[in-house]
N, C-alpha and C positions, 0 to 999 in steps of 0.2 A: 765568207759567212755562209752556213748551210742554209738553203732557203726551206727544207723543213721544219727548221724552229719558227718559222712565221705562221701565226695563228692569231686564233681573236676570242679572247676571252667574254664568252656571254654575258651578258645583261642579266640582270637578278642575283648571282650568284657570286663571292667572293672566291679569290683567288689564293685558295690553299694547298698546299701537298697534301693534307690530310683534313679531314670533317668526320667528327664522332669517334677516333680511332682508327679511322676507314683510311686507305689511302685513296685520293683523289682522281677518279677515272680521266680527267680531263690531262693529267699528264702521264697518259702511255697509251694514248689516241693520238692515232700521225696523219689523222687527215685535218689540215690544217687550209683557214681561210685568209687570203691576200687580204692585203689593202691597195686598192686602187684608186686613182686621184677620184671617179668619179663619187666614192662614196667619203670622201672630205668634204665635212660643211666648215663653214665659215670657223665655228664654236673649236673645232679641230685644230683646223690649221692656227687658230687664235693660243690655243691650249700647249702648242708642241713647241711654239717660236720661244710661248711666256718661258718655260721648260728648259727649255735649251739656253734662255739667253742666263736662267741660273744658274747653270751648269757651267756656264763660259763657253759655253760650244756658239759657233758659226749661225746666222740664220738661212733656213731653208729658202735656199733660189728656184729651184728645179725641184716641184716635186711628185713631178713621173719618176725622176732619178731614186728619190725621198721614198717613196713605195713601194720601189723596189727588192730593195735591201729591210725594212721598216720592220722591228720585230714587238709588239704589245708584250709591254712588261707591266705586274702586275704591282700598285703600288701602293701606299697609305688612305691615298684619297682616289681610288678608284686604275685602272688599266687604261695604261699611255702606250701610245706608238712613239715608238725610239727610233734611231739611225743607228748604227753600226760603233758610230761615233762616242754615243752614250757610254758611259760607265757604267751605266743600271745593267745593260747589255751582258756583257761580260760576266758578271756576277749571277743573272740568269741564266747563262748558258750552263753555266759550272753547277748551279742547282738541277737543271735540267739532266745532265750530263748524269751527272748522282740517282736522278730519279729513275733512269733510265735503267743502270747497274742495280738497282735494289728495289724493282718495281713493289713488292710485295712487303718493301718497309712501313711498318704501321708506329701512328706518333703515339707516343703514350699522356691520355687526358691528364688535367690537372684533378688534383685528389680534391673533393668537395670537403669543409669543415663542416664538420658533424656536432649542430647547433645544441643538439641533445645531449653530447656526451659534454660539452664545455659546461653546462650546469654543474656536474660533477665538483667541478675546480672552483664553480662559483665563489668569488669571497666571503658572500656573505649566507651562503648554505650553512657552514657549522652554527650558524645562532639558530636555526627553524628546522623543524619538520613539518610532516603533516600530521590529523589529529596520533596524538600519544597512541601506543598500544598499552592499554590498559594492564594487558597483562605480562608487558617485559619492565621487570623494574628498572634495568638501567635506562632502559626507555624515559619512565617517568624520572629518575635523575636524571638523567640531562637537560629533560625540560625543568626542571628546578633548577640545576645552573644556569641556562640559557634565561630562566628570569631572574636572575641573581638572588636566589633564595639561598645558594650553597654556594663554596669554592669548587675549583679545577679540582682542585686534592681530594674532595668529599666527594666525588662525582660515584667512584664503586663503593665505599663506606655506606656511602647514604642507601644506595640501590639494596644491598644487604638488609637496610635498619627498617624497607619500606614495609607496611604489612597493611592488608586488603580489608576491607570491610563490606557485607552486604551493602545496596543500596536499592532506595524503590525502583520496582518496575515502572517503564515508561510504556502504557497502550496508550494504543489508536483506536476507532471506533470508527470502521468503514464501512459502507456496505451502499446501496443504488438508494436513490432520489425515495424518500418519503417512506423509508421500510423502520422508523421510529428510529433513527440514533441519536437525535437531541433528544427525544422523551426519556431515551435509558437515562442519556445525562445528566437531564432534570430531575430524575428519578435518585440517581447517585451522589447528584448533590442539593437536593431538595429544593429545586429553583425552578423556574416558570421563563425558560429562554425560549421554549420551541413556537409559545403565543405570540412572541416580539416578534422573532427574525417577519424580515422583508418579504412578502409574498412567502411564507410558509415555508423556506429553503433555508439550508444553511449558505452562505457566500463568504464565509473566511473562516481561520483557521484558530481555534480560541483552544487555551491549553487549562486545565485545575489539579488540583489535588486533594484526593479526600482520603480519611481515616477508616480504617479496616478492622475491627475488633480479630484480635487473634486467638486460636484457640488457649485452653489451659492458662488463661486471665493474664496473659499478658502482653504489654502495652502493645497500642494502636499501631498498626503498620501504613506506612504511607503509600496512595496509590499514585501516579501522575496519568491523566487522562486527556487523551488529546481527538476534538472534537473538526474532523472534518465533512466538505461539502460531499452527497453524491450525485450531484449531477454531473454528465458526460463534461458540461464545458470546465467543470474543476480539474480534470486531470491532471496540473501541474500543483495543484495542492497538496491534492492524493500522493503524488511522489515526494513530498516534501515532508509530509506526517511521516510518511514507512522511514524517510531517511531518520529520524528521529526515535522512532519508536521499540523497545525491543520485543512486543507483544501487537498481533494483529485481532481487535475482536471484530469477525465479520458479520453485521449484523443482517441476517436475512426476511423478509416477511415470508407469515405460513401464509397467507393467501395470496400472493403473489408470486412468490417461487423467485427461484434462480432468474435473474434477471442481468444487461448487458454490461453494470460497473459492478456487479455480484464476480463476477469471471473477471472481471480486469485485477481485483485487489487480490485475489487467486491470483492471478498471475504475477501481478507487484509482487505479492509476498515471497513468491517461490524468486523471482529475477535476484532479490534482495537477501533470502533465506531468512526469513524473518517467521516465528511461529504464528500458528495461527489458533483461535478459541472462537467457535461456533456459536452463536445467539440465536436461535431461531425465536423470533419475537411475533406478537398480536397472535397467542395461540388460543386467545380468546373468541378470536373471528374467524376459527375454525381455518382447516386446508388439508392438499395431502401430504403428510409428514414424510411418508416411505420411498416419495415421489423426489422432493427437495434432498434426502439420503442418496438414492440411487444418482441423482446428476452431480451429485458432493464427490462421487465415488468415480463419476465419470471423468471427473474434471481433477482430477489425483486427491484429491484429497481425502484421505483413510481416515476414519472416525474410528475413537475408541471401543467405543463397541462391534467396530468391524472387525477389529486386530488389532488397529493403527495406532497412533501417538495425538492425533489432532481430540482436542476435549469439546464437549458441546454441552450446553444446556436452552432448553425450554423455559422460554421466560414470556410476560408480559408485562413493558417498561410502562406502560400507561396503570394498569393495576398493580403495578409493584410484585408478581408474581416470580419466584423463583429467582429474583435478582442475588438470594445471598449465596445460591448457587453457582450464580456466572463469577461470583468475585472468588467465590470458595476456587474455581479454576482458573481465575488469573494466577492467584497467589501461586494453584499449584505448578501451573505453567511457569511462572518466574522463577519456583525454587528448582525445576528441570534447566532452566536456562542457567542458573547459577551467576546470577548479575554481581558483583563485587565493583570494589573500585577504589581507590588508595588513598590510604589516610591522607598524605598529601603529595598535591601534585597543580599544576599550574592551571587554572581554569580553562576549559573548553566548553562552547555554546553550538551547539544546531540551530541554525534560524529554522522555525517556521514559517514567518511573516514578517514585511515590513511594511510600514505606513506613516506616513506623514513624517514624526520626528523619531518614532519606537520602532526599535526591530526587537521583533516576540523571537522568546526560544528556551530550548531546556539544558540545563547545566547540566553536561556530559560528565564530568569531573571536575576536581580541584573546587575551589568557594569564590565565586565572583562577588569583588568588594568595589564600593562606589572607590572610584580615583582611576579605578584602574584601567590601563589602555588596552588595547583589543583591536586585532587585525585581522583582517578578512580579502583576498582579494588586492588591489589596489586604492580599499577604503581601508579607513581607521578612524579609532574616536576617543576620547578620554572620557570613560562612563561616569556620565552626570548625573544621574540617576537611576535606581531602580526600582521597579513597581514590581507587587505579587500579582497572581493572578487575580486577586480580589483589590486591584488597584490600589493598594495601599502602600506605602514608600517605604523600600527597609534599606539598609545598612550593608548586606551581606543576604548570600545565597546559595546554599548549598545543593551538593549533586543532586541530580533529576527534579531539581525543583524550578517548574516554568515563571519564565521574567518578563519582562516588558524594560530595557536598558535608553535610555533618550542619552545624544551626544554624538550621534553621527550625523554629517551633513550630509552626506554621499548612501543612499541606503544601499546595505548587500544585499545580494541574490539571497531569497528561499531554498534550503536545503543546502548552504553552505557552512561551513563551521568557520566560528570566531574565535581565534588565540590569543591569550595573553601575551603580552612581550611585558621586559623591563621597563621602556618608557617613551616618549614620543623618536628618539634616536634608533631606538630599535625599531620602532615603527616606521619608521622610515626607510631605515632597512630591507622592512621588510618589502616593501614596495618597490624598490630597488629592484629585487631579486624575482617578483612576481611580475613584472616588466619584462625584464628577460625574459620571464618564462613563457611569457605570453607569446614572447616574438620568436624563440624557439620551436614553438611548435606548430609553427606555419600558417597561425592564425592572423596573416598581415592584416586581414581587411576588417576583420573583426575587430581587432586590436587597436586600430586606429581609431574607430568610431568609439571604443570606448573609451581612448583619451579623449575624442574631440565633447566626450558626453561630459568626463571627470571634472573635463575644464571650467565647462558651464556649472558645473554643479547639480549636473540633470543625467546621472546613470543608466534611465531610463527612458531615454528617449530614444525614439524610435521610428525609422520610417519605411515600412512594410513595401516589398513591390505592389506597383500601383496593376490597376486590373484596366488597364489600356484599349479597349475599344475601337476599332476602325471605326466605325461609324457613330463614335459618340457626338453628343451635343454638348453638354452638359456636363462642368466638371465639379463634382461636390466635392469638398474640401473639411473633413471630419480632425474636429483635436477633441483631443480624449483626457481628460483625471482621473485620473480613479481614487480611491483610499487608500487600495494595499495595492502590493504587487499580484498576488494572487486575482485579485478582482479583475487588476488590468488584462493579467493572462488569460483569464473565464471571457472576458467580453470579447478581448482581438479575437480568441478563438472562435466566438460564435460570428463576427462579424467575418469573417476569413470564408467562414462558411457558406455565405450567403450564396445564392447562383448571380450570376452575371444581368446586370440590365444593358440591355444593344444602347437603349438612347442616353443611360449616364453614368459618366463614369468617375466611380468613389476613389477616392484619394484620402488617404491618412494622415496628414500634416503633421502631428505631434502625438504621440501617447504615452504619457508617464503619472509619476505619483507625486503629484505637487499639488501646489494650490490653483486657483484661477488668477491671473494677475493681468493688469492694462498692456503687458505687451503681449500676453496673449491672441489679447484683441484685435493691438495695431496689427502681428503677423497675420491674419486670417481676414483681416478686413483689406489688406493690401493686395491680396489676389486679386481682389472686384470680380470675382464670381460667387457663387451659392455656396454655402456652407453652414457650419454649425456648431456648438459646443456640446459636450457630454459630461456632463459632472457624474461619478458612476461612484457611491459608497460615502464617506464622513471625509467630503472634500471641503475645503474652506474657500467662500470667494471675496478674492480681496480686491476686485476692480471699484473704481470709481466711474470709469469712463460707460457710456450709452452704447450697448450693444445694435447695429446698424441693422436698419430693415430688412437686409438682405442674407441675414446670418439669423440663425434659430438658435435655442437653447432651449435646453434642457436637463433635469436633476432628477437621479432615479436611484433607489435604494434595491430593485430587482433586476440582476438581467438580463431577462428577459422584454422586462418593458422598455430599456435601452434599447435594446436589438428591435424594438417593435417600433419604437421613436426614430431611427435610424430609416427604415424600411419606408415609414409613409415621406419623409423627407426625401427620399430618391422617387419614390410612385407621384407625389408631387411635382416634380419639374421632369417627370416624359411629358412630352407635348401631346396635348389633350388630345379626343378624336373628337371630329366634326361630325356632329348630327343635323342634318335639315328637317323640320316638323313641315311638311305639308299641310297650310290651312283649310286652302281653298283649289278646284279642280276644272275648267273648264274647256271642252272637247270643240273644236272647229269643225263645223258639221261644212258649211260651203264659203266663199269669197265672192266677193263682188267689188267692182270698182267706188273708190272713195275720194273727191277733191281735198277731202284734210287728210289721207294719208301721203301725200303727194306724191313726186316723181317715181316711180316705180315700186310704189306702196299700193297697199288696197286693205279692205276690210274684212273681217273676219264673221261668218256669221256661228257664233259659240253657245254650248247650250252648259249651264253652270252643273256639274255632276256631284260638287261636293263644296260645302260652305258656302258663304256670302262672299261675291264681289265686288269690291270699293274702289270705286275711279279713283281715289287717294293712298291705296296702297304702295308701301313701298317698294319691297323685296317681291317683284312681279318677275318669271321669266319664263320660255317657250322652250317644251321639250320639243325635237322632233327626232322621229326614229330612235329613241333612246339615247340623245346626245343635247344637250343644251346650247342653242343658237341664237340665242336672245334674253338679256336683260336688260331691265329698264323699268320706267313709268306706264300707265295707260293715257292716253293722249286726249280719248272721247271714250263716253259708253251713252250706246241709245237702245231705248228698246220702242219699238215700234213709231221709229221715227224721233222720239223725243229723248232730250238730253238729260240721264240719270246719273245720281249716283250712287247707286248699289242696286244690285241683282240681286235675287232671292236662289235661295238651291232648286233646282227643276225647270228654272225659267230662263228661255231664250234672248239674247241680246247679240247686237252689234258692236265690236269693239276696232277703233283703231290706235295703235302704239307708236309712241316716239321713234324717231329715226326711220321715219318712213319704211317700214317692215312691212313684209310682205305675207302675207299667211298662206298658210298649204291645207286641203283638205286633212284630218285625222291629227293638225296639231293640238299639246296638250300646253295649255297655258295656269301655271301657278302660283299662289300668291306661298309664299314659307317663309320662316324663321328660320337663323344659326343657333344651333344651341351647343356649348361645349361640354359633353360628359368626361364626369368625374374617372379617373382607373380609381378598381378594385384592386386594394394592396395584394389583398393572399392570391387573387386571380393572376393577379402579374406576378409575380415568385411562384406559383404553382406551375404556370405556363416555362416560365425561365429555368425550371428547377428541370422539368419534360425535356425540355430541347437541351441541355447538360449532357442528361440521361443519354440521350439519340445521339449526341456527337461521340461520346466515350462509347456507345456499343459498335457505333458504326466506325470510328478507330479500332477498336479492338476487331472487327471482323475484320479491315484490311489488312492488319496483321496479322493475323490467323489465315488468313490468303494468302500472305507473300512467304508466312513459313511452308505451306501447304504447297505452293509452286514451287519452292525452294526444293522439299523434298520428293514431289514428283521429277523436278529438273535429274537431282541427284540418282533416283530409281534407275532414270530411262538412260543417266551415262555408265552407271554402277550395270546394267544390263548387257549395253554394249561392250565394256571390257569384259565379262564372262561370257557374253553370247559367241 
């Protein structure tokens, strides 16, 4: 046996000829490590006998002799030392031998299956697409076969026989927080919503339809208008309208100007290619117009009177001023867009909104009729109802006409589209195939929570990374309801925002769009720490049980008063600061000896510098040199020999104190109270929000330093090789 083949395969690392394709350094390296008895433990010698006695092989007598020859072979459950003896032996050497001859042989990997392309073969892909393309008709036959409207045989016949029809424009009505887009609204369809909403904001997403006199007397043309929020924490609204809508009107204020959601839906529009129709509104309260133009212009957007294709008009939605103007260019904007859409074809829905038992949205195509099923996702429902926008129950609903559908248990996402299938089997199906697809595309962890949500019955639950604290105390524990889904997303977002508190730290427990219910209670009352409830929008509570001392609630139809309810409920449990009111002041002018302060006591002779002194106070204690060395009682006070109790301010006395103390000339002895001040909310988040600030500038400098050293390092070795 050669004793070059003896070696010791490292620890950590498995025993391959080849790793990644790579051939394995470790065999066509010939310095190799003995085994010698002294580095045999017990666990060894235990291991090789167990081995051997499998084998049928002899057990080891001699094993100086044993080490000698001993060669680590590498094996299922880790690297054994073998004898000569071994079979494993022989078989490794002939491996070895090979490796030896063909150092530079590389193993070829196993070929990964490619999860995306087996969708392809999917079984049950031939029944679904995604939404119809409107304008390929065999497109729209197969969706009619796939709902069993037609046969296999009719499938290019029908495609042939299909023909298009206009249909109304779907706008949006976008624009920053408080620049009048509910008053257009109200104006458009002669209602008074903008007095209701909650704190004066819009906070969800409401869809109508109003009639348009067209020119040359003939009949009315349908508009659909869809009214969302602008404030910064709606963003995922905002995305949810554009995905719906084939027209953007952005509504701007002339006295306020271009503003920071004015530029975001400029941008939405463009990400989306969605047109856009300009409103400059309140042109009653005066601005500069040439000004709002030039930043229109900056920010891409060409107005037709610049050259461009974007329409604008001058209105004032509160006086009704030029509003028949702004419709006069939807219209014309929609007939530049050229909206059609097919006599018939299988219903599709855009959600806007979901809530409670209703998911809102606008019939893309085909007539959605009550029975019928509808799939989304890995929800589905059999439409039990349907509501107009003016909540009234119909039968049947045609293209771009916004619905309110009740029948789903499971609400879908905002901005996803709802399909018709043939019937709960297909629906089934289809969830089938939306399962895979989910796992497909490497969203394992996602995926998972969103069956462990389906399961519950709770889609929307959610639990946010926690903002974890070294040095917290205090752990508040927040469940959250909302109305809609939108609302939820508006609140996490602004609660997301918050800056950091050192002494507590927030925790999210639950947040979706349900009701309140008694196990809500029990999970958040089981912590036994501080927490609280958040009803946020048209939540319902259905608890019977007493919400416990130590948990708050609250029910708020604004936002922002949420987020403010939220805020004093963490400024409430940081640990108060201690304040001592000094009442009373008096100065040890000299000491003399005293039989009642005893043993190594004496008295104090103190002249009173501020307030009254009362042998019966409580909270008595001795500064000296700026440090505190004594609290307690007063034990005696005399003044000129006689036993008082209270001193006046200005006037000298004798004092002696409990526990035989000893006084020093210049001590200061005081009477005070604790008092525990309140924190100021905004003061602690203004403060918290500052030291944010300071940690992110002073990250970003160190990294601006260590690129900075980087390419100084690089200069001075880039110098050396050309020097």
């Amino acid at each position: 046996m050669r004793r070059s083949l003896i070696f010791l395969h490292t620890q950590g690392s498995r025993m391959r000829p080849f790793s990644d394709g790579k051939s394995n350094s470790r065999y066509g390296d010939q310095s190799y490590i003995r085994l010698t008895v002294g580095k045999l433990t017990s666990q060894m010698r235990a291991k090789i006998q167990n081995e051997r006695r499998k084998q049928g092989l002899p057990q080891v007598i001699d094993w100086k002799d044993f080490c000698e020859d001993a060669i680590a072979v590498p094996t299922s459950f880790g690297t054994l030392w073998c004898g000569p003896d071994d079979p494993r032996v022989e078989k490794f050497v002939k491996r070895r031998e090979k490796m030896e001859e063909q150092p530079l042989q590389v193993a070829r990997g196993q070929q990964e299956v490619d999860e995306i392309g087996k969708l392809e073969d999917h079984p049950n892909r031939a029944f679904f697409t995604t939404a119809t393309n409107l304008r390929d008709p065999m497109s729209v036959a197969e969706g009619l076969y796939r709902l069993g409207r037609i046969k296999s045989t009719e499938v290019e016949y029908t495609a042939t026989q299909i023909k298009y029809e206009t249909r109304p424009p779907i706008v949006s009505i976008m624009g920053h927080v408080d620049h009048g887009k509910t008053t257009l609204l109200d104006t458009l369809r002669q209602t008074n919503i903008a007095a209701c909403e909650a704190g004066g904001i819009t906070q969800s997403i409401g869809a109508f339809q109003v009639r348009v006199p067209r020119e040359g007397g003939k009949s009315d043309e349908l508009i659909t208008f869809i009214d969302t929020p602008g404030h910064e924490a709606f963003a995922e609204m905002r995305k949810s309208g554009c995905s719906a809508a084939d027209i953007i009107v952005l509504v701007i204020s002339l006295s306020d100007g271009i503003q920071p959601q004015t530029r975001e839906v400029i941008s939405l529009a463009k990400s989306k290619n969605t047109p856009l129709v300009i409103a400059i509104n309140k042109i009653d309260k005066g601005g500069d117009m040439d000004l709002i133009i030039r930043e229109l212009s900056g920010l891409g957007v060409s107005l037709e009177s610049e050259g461009g294709d974007v329409l604008l008009s001058k209105i004032s939605a509160k006086h009704k001023t030029n509003v028949e103007h702004l419709l006069q260019n939807i219209q014309l904007q929609s007939l530049m867009c050229e909206l059609y859409t097919p006599t018939q074809a299988r219903a599709e829905i855009t959600i806007i909104e979901s809530k409670s038992k209703l998911v809102s949205g606008i019939v893309r195509c085909g007539t959605l009729r009550k029975g019928a099923w509808m799939v989304c996702g890995i929800s589905f429902a059999r439409v039990e109802k349907i509501l107009d926008d003016r909540g009234r129950e119909i039968d049947q609903a045609r293209v771009s006409a916004p619905v309110a559908i009740e029948g789903f248990i499971v609400l879908p996402k905002p901005g996803n589209i709802l399909l018709e299938v043939a019937g709960k089997h297909y629906a089934n199906m289809f969830v089938a195939l939306m399962r895979d697809v989910y796992g497909a595309e490497a969203q394992h962890e996602k995926y998972l929570q969103y069956l462990a949500a389906d399961a519950q019955g709770k889609i929307y639950n959610r639990k946010p990374l926690n903002r974890v604290q070294s040095n917290s105390t205090v752990a508040f524990g927040l469940l959250i309801k909302a109305g809609t889904f939108g609302q939820l997303q508006a609140l996490l977002k602004l609660i997301y925002a918050l800056p950091r508190i050192d002494s507590v730290e927030l925790i999210i427990i639950n947040a979706e769009v349900d009701a309140l219910d008694d196990d809500d209670i029990t999970n958040l009352s089981a912590r036994q720490q501080p927490g609280g409830f958040i009803l946020f929008g048209d939540v319902e509570n259905k608890t019977h049980m007493a919400i416990p001392s130590h948990l708050g609630f609250t029910k708020h139809d604004v936002v922002f008063h949420a987020v403010n309810w939220i805020k004093e409920q963490i400024v409430e449990h940081i640990p108060k600061d201690r304040a001592d009111v000094v009442h009373m002041e008096a100065v040890c002018k000299s000491t003399f000896a005293a039989s009642q302060a005893g043993r190594g006591g004496n008295a104090g002779g103190c002249f009173v510098e501020k307030g009254k002194l009362h042998v019966a106070a409580k909270n008595i204690r001795l500064i000296r040199r700026g440090e505190t060395v004594w609290e307690g009682r007063i034990k005696e006070l005399r003044r000129f020999k006689e036993k008082v109790s209270y001193v006046e301010e200005g006037l000298e006395c004798g004092i002696v104190l409990d526990d035989g103390f000893a006084f020093e000339v210049g001590d200061c002895l005081q009477e005070y109270s604790i008092e525990w001040k309140e924190h100021d909310v905004d003061e602690i988040y203004q403060k918290a929000a500052a030291q944010e600030d300071e940690d992110r500038r002073l990250k970003e400098r160190e990294q601006t330093d260590a690129v900075d050293e980087i390419d100084d390092e690089s200069a001075e070795l880039e110098s050396l090789i050309h020097g």
